[in-house]
N, C-alpha and C positions, 0 to 999 in steps of 0.2 A: 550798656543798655541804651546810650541816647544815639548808639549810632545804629541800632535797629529801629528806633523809632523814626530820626533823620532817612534811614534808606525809605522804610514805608511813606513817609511822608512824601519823599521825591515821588516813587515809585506812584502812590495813587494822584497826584498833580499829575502827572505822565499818562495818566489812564484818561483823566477826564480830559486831559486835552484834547488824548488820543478819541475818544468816542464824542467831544461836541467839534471834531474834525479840523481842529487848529493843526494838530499835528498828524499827518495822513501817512506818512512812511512808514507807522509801525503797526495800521491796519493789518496789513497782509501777512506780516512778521507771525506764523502759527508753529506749536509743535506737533507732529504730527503723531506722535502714539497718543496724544491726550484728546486732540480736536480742540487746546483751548490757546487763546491769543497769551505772549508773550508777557504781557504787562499781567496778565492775569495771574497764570503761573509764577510770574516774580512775586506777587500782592502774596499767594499763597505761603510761597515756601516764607517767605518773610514775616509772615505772621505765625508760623510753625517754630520759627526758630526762636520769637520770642516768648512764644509757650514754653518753650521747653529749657530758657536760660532763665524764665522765671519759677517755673516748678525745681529747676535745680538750685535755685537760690533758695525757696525756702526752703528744703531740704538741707540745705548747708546752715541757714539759719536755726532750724530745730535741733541740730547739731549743735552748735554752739548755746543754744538756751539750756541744753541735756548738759552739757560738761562744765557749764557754768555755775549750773544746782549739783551735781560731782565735787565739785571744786568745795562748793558753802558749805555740804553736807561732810565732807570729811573733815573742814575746819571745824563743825559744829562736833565731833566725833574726839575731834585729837582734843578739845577743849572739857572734854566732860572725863577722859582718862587724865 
């Protein structure tokens, strides 16, 4: 997870440099089915991806809370036979 947030971090440093014109090469740098600049579309998908490695972590989490209460309730179960 810290190397999604490491990328975004470079990623938007990269933008701002890019829009208060430190850095001028990646102006023109555009993808053309979208109409949106390079840095943008990176910020996008990069923040996409840590949606979706954190809703799959809780997911995996709630998982593990579930078989954990599985787990107590059949100790509680084999203790009462």
């Amino acid at each position: 997870m810290i190397w999604w947030v490491g990328f975004m971090v470079i990623l938007t440093v990269l933008s701002y440099l890019n829009d208060t014109g430190i850095i001028s090469f990646l102006k023109n740098v555009r993808i053309p089915f979208l109409g949106a600049s390079l840095l943008s579309f990176l910020i996008l998908v990069g923040t996409a991806g840590i949606l979706i490695r954190m809703l799959l972590k809780k997911r995996r989490g709630e998982k593990e809370g579930l078989q954990e209460k599985v787990r107590r309730l059949e100790k509680e179960l084999s203790g009462i036979k």
